[in-house]
N, C-alpha and C positions, 0 to 999 in steps of 0.2 A: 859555383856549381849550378847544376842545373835541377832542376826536379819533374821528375815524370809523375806526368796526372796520367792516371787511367779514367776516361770515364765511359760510362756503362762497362764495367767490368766484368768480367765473371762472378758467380756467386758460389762459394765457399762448400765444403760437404756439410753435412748436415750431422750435427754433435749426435754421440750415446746418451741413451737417455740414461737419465738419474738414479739412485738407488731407491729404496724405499726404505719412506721417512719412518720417524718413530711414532710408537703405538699413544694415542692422546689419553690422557687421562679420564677415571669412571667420571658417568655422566652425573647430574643428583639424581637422590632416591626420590620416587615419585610419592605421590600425597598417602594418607591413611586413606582409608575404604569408607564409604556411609556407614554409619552407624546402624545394625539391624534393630528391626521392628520391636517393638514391647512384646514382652510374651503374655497368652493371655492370663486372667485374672487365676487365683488359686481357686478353688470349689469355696474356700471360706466356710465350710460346714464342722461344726463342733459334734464328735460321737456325746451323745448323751450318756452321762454315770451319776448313779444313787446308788446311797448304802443305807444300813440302819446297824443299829449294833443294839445288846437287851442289854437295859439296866441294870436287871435286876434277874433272879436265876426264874423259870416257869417252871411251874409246878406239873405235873400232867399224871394222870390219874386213872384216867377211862382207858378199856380196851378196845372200846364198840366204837366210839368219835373222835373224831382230829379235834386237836384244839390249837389254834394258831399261836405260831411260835415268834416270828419276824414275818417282817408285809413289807414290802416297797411298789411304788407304782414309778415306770420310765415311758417318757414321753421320749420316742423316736424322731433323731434330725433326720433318717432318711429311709425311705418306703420299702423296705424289702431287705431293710439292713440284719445281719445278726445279733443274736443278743449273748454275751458272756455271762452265765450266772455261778456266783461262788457263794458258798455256805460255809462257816466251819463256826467249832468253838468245841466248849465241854458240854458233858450231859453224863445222865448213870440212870440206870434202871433199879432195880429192887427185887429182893428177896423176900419174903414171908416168914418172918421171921416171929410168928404165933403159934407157940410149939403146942396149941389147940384147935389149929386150922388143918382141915384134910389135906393142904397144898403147901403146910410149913415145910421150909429151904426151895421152894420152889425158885425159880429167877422169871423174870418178866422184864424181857427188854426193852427199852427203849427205842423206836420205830419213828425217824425223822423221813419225812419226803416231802420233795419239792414240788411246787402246782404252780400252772399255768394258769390264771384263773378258779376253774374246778376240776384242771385235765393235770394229772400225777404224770409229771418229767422226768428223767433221769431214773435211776436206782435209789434204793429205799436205802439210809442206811441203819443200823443197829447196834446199841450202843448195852452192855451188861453192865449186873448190878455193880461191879467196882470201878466204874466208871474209866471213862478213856474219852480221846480226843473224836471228833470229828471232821471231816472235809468234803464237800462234795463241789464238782464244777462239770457244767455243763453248757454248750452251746447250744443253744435252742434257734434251729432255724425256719421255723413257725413263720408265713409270711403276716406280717404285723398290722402293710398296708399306711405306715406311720402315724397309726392310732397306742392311744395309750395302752400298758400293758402291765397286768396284775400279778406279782409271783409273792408265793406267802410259802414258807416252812411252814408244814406240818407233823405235829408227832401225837403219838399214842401208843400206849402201853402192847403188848404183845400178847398178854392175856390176863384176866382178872384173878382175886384170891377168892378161898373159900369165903370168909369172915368177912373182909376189908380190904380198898381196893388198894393197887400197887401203886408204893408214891417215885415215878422219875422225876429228873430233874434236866432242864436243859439250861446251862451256867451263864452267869450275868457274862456281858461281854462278847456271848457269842455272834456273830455278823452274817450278814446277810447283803452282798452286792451285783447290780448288773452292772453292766460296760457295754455299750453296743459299739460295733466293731463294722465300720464305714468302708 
């Protein structure tokens, strides 16, 4: 046989093109993020708190003068802060019980209030001869300045007897606390 060269031939049509391929698989996950900044420091500051509590019960006697009952002194962490003050316990006033005094069955209560130094906070409270509980709480927002600060209960009688003065009582136990509140 024989065999036919062609050369420089013609060149061929040109194929369809392909389908499209399949979808490639997720990429990796990319790295975590920096880590954010420190936050800053806390204030680090401690509210100042004192209490006192009575030993022993006070006697009180006079109508005319205070006579200190519980005293705390608080030293302020910060200049302008408030201060919580809470009082409470037992106490009883008295009766005149001298069936030869002009003022026998009389009652004479007992008269606690609170000072700020020598400036009367809050409400007085009063307590009768059959005694009963007390409470008092108040927020004294007095700028302070972050100097020390002086609260003392005081009481006295509500009025005096014919004969002999009125014996109250204010009870062991009773307390006396601030909290200043930042």
């Amino acid at each position: 046989g024989t065999i036919n060269t062609v050369e420089n031939g013609q060149k061929g049509e040109k194929g369809q093109k392909g389908q499209i391929g399949a979808d490639g698989g997720s990429g990796a996950d990319g790295s975590d993020g920096s880590k954010g900044q420190k936050g800053e420091a806390g204030a680090g500051q401690t509210p100042a708190i004192v209490a006192t509590q009575r030993t022993g019960d006070a006697s009180i006697t006079s109508h005319t003068s205070l006579s200190d009952v519980m005293s705390v002194t608080i030293n302020p962490t910060v200049s302008g802060s408030k201060l919580l003050i809470t009082a409470g316990g037992g106490g009883k006033g008295a009766i005149d019980g001298n069936d030869e005094s002009n003022t026998h069955n009389l009652e004479s209560t007992l008269q606690l209030q609170v000072y700020r130094g020598s400036t009367a906070i809050g409400q007085q409270a009063n307590i009768g001869a059959g005694g009963e509980g007390f409470y008092i709480a108040i927020v004294d927002t007095n700028n302070h300045g972050g100097n020390n600060v002086t609260y003392t209960v005081k009481a006295k009688m509500s009025q005096g007897y014919h004969l002999e003065p009125p014996s109250g009582r204010v009870r062991k136990a009773s307390s006396l606390m601030i909290q200043e509140i930042i």
